[in-house]
C-alpha positions, 0 to 999 in steps of 0.5 A, a space after each residue: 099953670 101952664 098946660 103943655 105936651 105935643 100936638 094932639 096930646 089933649 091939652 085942649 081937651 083937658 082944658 075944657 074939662 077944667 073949665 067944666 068943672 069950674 062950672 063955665 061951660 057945660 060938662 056934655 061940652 067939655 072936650 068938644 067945646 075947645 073953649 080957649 081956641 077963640 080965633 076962627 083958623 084954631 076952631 077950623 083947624 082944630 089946633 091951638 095957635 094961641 096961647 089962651 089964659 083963663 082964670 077958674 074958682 074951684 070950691 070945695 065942700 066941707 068934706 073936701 076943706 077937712 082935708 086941708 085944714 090942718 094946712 097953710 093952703 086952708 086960712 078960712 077959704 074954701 076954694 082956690 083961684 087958678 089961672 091956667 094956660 092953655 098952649 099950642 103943641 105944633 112946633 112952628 107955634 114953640 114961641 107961644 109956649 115959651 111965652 106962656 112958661 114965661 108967665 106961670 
């Protein structure tokens, strides 16, 4: 998945949370982490230059798997891989978003 909107829309902020959930950083980090701007000039600036991919596993509990069981996405798993993109929304960076909706 690809996570695309204008600058300043919470791209990034959505992102960390995302990858709180998944339980990589700390849910009090979330939105102030901006765990997918790993150069130096995107956490001084605070605007994603990059496009940065992550892969997250989300696991569900019972509860939440009886819901799907009755569907093809159920197959005895009882979670999901995601590999999500986080992409900058600065127009002079468009080129990193084409590239990111390229791969999803």
């Amino acid at each position: 998945m690809s996570v695309i909107a204008h600058v300043d829309h919470g791209k990034s902020t959505l992102t960390d949370s995302l990858v709180s959930k998944a339980g990589i950083i700390a849910n009090e980090k979330a939105g102030e982490a901006r765990f997918t701007d790993t150069r130096k000039d995107e956490q001084e600036r605070c605007i994603t230059i990059k496009s940065t991919g992550v892969s997250m596993f989300y696991s569900l509990d019972e509860y939440n798997m009886s819901f799907l069981e009755a569907t093809q996405f159920h197959e005895g798993r009882n979670g999901f891989l995601i590999n999500l993109i986080d992409s900058p929304g600065h127009v002079d960076f468009s080129s990193e978003v084409t590239a990111a909706l390229r791969v999803t």
